[in-house]
C-alpha positions as CSV (number, residue, x, y, z in Angstrom):
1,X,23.3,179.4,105.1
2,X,21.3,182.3,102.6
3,X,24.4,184.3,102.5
4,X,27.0,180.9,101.4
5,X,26.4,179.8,97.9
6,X,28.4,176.4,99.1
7,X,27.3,173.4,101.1
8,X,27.4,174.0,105.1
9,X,27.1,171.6,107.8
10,X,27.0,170.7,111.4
11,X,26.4,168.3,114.1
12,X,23.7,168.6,116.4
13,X,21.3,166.4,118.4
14,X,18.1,164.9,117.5
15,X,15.9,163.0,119.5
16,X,19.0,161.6,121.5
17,X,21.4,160.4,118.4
18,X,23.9,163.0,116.5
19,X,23.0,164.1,113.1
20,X,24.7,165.2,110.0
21,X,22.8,168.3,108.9
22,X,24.1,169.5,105.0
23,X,22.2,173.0,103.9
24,X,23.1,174.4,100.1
25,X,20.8,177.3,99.3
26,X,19.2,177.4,95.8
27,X,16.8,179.3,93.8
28,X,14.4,178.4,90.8
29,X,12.0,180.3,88.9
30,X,9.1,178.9,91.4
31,X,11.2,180.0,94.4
32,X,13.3,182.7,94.3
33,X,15.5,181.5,97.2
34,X,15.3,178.4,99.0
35,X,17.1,176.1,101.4
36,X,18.0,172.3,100.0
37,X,18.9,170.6,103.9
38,X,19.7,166.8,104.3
39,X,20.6,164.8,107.7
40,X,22.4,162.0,107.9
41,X,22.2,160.1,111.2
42,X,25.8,159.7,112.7
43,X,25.1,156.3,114.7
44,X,26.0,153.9,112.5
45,X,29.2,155.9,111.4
46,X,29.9,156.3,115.4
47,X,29.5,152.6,115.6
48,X,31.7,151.5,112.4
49,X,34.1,154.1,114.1
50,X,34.6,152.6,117.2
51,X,34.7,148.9,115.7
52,X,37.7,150.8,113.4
53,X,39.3,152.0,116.3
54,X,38.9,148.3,118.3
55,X,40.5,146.9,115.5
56,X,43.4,149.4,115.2
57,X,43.9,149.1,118.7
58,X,43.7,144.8,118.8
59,X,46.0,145.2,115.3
60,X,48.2,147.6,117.7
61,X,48.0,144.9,120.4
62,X,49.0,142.6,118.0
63,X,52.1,144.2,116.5
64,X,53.6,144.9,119.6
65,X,52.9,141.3,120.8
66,X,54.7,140.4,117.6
67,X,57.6,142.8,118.2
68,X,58.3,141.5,121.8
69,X,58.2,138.2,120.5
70,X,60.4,137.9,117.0
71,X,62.7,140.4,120.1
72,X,62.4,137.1,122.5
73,X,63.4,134.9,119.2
74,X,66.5,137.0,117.8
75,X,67.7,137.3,121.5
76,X,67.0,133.5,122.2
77,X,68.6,132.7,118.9
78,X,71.6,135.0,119.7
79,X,71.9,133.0,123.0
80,X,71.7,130.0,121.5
81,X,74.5,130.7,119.1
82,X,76.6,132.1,121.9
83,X,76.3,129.1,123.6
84,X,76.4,126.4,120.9
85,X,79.9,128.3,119.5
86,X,81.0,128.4,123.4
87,X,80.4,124.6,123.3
88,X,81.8,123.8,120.5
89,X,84.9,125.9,121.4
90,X,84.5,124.0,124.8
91,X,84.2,120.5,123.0
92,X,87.1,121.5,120.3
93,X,89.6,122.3,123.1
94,X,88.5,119.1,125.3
95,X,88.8,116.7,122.1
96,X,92.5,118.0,121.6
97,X,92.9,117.7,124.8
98,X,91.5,114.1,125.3
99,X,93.1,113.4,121.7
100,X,96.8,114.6,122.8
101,X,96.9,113.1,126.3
102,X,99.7,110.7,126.6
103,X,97.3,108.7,128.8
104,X,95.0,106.2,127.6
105,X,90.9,107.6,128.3
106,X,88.3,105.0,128.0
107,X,84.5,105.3,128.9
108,X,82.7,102.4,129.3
109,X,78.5,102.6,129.7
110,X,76.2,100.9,131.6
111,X,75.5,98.3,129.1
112,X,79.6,97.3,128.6
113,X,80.0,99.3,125.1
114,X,82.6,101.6,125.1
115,X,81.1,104.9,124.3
116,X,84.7,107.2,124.2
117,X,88.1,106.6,123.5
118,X,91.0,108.7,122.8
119,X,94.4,107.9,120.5
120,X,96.4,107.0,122.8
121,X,94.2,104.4,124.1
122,X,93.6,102.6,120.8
123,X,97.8,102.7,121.0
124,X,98.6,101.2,124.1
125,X,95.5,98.2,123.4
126,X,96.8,97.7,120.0
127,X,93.6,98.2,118.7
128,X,91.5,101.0,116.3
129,X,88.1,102.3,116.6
130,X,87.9,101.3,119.3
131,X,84.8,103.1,119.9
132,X,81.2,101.2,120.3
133,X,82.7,98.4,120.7
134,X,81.6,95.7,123.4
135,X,84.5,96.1,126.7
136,X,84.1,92.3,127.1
137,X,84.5,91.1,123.5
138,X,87.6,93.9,123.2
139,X,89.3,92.1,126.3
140,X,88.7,88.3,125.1
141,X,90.5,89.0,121.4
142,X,93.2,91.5,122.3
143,X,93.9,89.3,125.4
144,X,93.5,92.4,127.5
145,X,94.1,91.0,131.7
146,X,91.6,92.8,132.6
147,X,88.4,91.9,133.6
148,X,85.4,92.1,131.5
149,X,82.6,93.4,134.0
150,X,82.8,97.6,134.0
151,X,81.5,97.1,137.7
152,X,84.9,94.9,138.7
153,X,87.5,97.3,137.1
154,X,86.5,100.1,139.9
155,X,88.4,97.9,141.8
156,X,92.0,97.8,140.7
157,X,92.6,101.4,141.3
158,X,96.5,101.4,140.7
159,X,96.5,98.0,139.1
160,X,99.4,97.4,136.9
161,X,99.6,95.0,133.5
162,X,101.3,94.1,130.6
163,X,100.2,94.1,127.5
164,X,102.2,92.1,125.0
165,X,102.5,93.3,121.1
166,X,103.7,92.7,118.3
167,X,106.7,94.8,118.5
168,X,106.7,96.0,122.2
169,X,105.6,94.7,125.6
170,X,104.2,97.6,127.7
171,X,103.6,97.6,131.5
172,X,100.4,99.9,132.0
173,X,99.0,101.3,135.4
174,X,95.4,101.8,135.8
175,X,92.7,104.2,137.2
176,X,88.8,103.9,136.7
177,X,86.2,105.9,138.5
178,X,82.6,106.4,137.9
179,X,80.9,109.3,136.6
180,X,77.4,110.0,138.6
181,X,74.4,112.0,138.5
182,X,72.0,111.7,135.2
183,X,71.8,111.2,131.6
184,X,73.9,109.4,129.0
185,X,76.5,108.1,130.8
186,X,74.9,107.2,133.9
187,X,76.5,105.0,135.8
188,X,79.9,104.8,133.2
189,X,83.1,104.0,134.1
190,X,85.8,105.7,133.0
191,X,89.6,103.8,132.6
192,X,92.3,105.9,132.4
193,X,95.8,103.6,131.2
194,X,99.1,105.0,132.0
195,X,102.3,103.8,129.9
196,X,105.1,103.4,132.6
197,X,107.3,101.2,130.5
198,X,110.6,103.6,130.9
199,X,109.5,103.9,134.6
200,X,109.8,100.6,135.5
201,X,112.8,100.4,132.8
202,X,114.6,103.3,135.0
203,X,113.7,101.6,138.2
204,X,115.2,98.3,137.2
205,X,118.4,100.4,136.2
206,X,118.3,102.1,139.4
207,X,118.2,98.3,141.5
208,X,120.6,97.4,139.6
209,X,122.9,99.8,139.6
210,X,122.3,99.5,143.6
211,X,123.2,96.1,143.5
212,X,126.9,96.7,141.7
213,X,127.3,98.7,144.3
214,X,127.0,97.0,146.8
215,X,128.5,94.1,145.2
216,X,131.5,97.1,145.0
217,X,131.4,97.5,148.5
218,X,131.6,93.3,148.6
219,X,133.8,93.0,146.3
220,X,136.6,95.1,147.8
221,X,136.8,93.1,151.3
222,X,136.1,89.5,150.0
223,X,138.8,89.8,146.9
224,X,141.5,90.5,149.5
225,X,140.5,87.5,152.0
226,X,139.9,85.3,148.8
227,X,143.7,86.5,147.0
228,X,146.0,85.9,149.9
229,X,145.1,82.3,150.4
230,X,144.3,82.0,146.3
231,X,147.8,83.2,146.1
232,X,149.3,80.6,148.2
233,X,147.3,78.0,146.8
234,X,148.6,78.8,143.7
235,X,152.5,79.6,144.9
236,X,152.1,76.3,146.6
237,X,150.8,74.2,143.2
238,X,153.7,76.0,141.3
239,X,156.3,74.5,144.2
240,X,155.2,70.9,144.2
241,X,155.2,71.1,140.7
242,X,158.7,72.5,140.3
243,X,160.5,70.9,143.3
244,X,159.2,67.7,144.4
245,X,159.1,64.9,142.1
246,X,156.8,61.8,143.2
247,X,158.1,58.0,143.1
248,X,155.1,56.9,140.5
249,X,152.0,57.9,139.3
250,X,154.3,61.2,137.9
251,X,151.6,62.0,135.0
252,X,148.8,62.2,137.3
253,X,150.5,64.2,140.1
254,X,151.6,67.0,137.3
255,X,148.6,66.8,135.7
256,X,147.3,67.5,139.5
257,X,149.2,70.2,140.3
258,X,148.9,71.6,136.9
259,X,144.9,71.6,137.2
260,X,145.1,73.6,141.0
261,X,147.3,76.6,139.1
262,X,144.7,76.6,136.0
263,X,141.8,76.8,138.2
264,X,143.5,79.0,140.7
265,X,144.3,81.4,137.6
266,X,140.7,80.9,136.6
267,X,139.3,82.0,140.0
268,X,142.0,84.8,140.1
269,X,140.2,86.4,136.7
270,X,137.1,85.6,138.2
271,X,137.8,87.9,141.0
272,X,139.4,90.6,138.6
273,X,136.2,90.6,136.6
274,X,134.2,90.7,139.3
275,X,136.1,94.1,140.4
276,X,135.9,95.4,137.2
277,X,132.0,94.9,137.1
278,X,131.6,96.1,140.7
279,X,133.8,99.2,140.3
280,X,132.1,102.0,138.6
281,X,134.7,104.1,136.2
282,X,133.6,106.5,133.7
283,X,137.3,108.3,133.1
284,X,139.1,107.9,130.0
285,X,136.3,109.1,127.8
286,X,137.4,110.0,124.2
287,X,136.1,110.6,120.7
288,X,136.1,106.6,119.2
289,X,135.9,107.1,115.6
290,X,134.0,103.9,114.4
291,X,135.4,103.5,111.2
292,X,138.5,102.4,112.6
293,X,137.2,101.1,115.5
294,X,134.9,98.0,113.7
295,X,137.4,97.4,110.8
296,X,140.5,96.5,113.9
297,X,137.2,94.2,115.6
298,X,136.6,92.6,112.4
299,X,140.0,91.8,112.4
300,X,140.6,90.6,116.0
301,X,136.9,88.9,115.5
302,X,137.3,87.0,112.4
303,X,140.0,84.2,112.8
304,X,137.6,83.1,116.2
305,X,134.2,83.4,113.7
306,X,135.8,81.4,111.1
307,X,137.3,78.4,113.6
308,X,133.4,78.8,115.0
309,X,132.1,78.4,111.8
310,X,130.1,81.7,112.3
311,X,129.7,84.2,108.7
312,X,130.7,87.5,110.7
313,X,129.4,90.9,108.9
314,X,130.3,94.1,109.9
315,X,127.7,97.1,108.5
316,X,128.6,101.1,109.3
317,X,128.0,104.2,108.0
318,X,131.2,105.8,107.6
319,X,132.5,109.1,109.7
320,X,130.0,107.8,113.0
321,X,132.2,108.9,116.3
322,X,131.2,108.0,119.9
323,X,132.0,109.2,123.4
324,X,133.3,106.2,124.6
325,X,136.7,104.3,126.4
326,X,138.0,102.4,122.7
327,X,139.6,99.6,125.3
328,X,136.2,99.3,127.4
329,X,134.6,99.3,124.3
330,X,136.4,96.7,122.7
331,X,135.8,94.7,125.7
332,X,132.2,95.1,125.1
333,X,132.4,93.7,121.5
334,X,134.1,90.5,122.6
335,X,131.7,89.5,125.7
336,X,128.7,90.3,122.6
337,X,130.7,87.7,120.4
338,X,131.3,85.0,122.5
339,X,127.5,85.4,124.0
340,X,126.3,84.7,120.2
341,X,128.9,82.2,119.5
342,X,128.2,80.6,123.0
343,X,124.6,80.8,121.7
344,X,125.1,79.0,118.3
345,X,126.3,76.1,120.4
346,X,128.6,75.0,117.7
347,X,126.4,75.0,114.7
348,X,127.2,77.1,111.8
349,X,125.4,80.4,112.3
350,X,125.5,84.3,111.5
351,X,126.6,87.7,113.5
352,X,125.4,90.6,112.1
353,X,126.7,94.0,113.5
354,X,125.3,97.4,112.3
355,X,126.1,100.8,113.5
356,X,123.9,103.7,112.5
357,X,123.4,107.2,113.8
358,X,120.0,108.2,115.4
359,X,119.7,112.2,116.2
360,X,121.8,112.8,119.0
361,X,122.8,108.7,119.6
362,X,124.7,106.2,117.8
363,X,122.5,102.7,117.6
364,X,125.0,99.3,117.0
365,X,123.2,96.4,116.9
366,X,124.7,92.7,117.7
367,X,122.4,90.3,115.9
368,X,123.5,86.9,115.8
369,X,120.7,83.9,114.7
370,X,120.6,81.7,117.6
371,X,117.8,79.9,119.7
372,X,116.8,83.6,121.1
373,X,116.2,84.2,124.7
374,X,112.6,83.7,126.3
375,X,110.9,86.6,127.5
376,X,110.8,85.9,131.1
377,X,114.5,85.3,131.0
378,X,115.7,88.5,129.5
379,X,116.2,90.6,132.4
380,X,117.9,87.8,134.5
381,X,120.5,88.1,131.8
382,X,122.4,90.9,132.6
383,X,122.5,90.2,136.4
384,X,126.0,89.0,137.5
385,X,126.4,85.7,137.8
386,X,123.6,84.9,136.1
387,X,124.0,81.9,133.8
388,X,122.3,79.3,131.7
389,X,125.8,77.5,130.8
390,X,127.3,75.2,133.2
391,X,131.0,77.0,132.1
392,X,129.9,80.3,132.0
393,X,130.5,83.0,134.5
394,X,127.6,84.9,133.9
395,X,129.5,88.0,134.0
396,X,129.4,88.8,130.2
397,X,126.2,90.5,129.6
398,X,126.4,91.8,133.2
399,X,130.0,93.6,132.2
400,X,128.4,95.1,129.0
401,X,125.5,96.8,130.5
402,X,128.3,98.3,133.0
403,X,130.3,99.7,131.0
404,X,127.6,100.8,128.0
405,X,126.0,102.4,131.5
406,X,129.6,104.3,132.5
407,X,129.5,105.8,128.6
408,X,125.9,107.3,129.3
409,X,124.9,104.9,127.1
410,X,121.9,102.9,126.6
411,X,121.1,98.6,126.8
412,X,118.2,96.2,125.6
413,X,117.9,92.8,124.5
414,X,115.4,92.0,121.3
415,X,114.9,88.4,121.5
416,X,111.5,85.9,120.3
417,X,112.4,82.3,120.3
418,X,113.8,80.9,118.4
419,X,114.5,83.9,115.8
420,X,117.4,84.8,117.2
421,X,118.8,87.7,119.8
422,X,119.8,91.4,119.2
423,X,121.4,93.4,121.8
424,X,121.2,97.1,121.0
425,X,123.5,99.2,122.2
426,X,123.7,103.3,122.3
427,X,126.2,105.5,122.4
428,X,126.3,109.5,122.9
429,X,127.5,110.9,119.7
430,X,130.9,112.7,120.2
431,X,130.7,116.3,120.7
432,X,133.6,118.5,121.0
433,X,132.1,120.8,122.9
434,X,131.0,119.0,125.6
C-alpha cells in the first residue's frame, strides 16, 4: 500500500463479519509518509444483497408465472376461436340445411312455445314467424287437426292431415320424437311435416287407372253378352214398327216401338263409350297446332252456346302446338262444354277457355261460372259412372281424364262454391324430335 499512490482494498474478516478495508498512502509536512485506512462493515451490504437477489428471484418467479399464463390465455383464446368459427361453420351449414329441407322442422319446448322452425314449415301451416309462438294458440287460429298438448303428438307417428288454404289443400304426414338428456330443450318435441300431396295425387292416378282396367277387362266380355240381345231388341222394335200395324191405339204402339229403338240406340252408345273409356289408346299422336284447332271449336261450339244462352270466349296465344290426337281432343272440348252448360242449368252464364304455354307444358283452362263443385265431391267426379244428374252418364269427365292421361297429359278440377269450376288441362308441348 506505501509503494501505490492509489486507493487499495480488500476483504477480510473481523471479529466474525467481513469488512471493507480502503488504504491510500499520504504524506504531510508532519509525517513524511503515512497510511489513510477506512473499513466499512460488509453486513448490511450482504444483507441488502441477498434481499436484492430474493426479489430478483420472486420478480423472476413472477415473470415466468406471467409468461406460462398470458401462454395458457393466447392458447385458450386460440382454442376458443377455433371452436367458436367450427361452430358457427357447424350452425351455418345446419341452418341451410334445416332452412332448405323440403320437410317441415318444428321444435316445440317443455312449456308448449315453439322454440325452432324452419321455412318450409311456416309454408305448409300457412303461417310466418312462426317462432316463439305458443303450439296450442298456433293450432286453435290456423285450425291446425292436430292436437295441442306436445306430450299427445308423440303419438301419431305416421299421422296424416290436411291442411286447407287459401289456394291449396295439402295432405301432410307426420313424425315427432323427443329429444333427451339436459339443457334447453329438455324434454322438446320435435315435429317433422311431410308434404305428400303429389303422392297421394299419383296414387289416386294409379287406382284409377287400375280401375279402367279392369273395367277394360269387363268391358270386353259384358259388351258382347249385352250387344247380341241389344241388337235384337232393337232389330225386333224396328220390325213391329215396320211390319205390323195394330187395330187401334196406332199412336201409342209407334210411339212404343219408337221409344225401345231410341233407348236401345241410347244404351248401344252407352256401351261404345264405355269401351272407349275402358280401352287404353295412346296411337295417333300428332303435332295439334292450337290456333287452328280452338278457332274450328269456337265454331262447332258457338251455335250450341248461343241456343244455351252461354257468352263463349275463346283466349290463346298464337303459334302454341301440342302432342295430342286433334279428334280425341276435340272430344275432350265437347264433354268440358256440355259439363259447364249442364252446370249452368239453363241460366244465362259464361265459358271462358284459355290456352297458355308453361315451360315445357301447354296449360288450357275450361272456366265456366256455375254453382262450383264441393270439395268432397271433386274426386268422385271423374269416376265413371259417377253422376249428380238423373240424365247424365257420368262418363264425361271420366272420358276426359282418359284421354288427357293417353296424351301424357295432366288433370285437376279448381272449384269453391259457388264461384264457379275450372278444369285445367295440360298438354306436352310438341317437339319434333321426340
Amino acid at each position: 500500500a506505501l509503494e501505490s499512490d492509489t486507493i487499495t482494498h480488500r476483504i477480510y474478516d473481523f471479529q466474525g463479519n467481513q469488512v471493507l478495508e480502503l488504504v491510500r498512502p499520504y504524506n504531510s509536512p508532519q509525517y513524511s509518509f503515512g497510511l489513510f485506512r477506512v473499513g466499512l462493515s460488509l453486513q448490511r451490504y450482504a444483507e441488502v444483497s441477498r434481499g436484492f437477489d430474493r426479489q430478483l428471484l420472486t420478480l423472476s418467479g413472477s415473470l415466468i408465472v406471467i409468461m406460462l399464463v398470458l401462454l395458457l390465455y393466447f392458447n385458450s383464446r386460440r382454442r376458443r376461436h377455433e371452436i367458436t368459427r367450427r361452430y358457427s361453420q357447424i350452425k351455418s351449414v345446419t341452418d341451410r340445411i334445416l332452412q332448405q329441407m323440403a320437410a317441415g322442422v318444428i321444435v316445440i319446448d317443455s312449456e308448449g312455445t315453439i322454440g325452432l322452425a324452419n321455412t318450409a314449415a311456416e309454408k305448409l301451416l300457412g303461417r310466418h314467424r312462426l317462432l316463439g309462438q305458443s303450439w296450442a294458440a298456433l293450432v286453435n287460429e290456423a285450425s291446425i287437426p292436430l292436437p295441442t298438448s306436445p306430450s299427445a303428438l308423440l303419438t301419431l307417428e305416421g299421422h296424416e292431415f290436411r291442411m286447407v288454404g287459401s289456394e291449396q289443400t295439402r295432405t301432410l304426414v307426420l313424425s315427432s320424437s323427443m329429444v333427451g338428456g339436459e339443457g334447453e330443450w329438455h324434454d322438446a318435441v320435435v315435429l317433422v311435416m311431410s308434404d305428400i300431396t303429389t303422392l297421394k295425387e299419383y296414387e289416386q292416378q294409379v287406382a284409377r287407372r287400375e280401375r279402367l282396367s279392369e273395367m277394360g277387362t269387363l268391358a270386353a266380355g259384358v259388351a258382347h253378352e249385352i250387344r247380341n240381345p241389344l241388337n235384337t231388341i232393337a232389330i225386333a222394335a224396328q220390325r213391329l214398327a215396320e211390319e205390323f200395324t195394330p187395330d187401334h191405339d196406332v199412336e201409342a204402339y209407334t210411339s212404343f216401338t219408337q221409344r225401345i229403338r231410341s233407348e236401345a240406340r241410347r244404351l248401344n252408345e252407352i256401351i261404345s263409350r264405355f269401351l272407349a273409356l275402358a280401352r287404353n289408346r295412346d296411337g295417333g299422336m300428332s303435332a295439334v297446332s292450337l290456333d287452328a284447332f280452338m278457332k274450328s271449336m269456337k265454331g262447332l261450339l258457338s251455335d250450341a252456346a248461343a241456343a244455351a244462352h252461354i257468352e263463349l270466349t275463346f283466349d290463346f296465344t298464337p303459334g302454341l302446338v301440342v302432342r295430342a290426337d286433334e279428334d280425341k281432343l276435340t272430344q275432350v272440348f265437347h264433354n268440358l262444354f256440355n259439363n259447364s252448360r249442364d252446370a249452368l242449368a239453363g241460366r244465362e252464364g259464361r265459358i271462358a277457355v284459355t290456352a297458355r304455354a308453361e315451360g315445357a307444358w301447354v296449360t288450357v283452362r275450361f272456366t265456366d261460372d256455375g254453382p262450383g263443385i264441393p270439395d268432397e265431391l271433386k274426386e268422385k267426379v271423374i269416376t265413371p259412372f259417377f253422376t249428380t244428374r238423373e240424365s247424365g252418364t257420368g262418363l264425361g269427365l271420366a272420358t276426359v281424364y282418359r284421354i288427357v292421361q293417353d296424351f301424357g297429359g295432366e288433370m285437376a278440377i279448381e272449384s269453391a262454391q259457388p264461384h264457379g269450376t275450372t278444369v285445367v288441362l295440360k298438354f306436352r308441348k310438341f317437339d319434333r324430335t321426340s
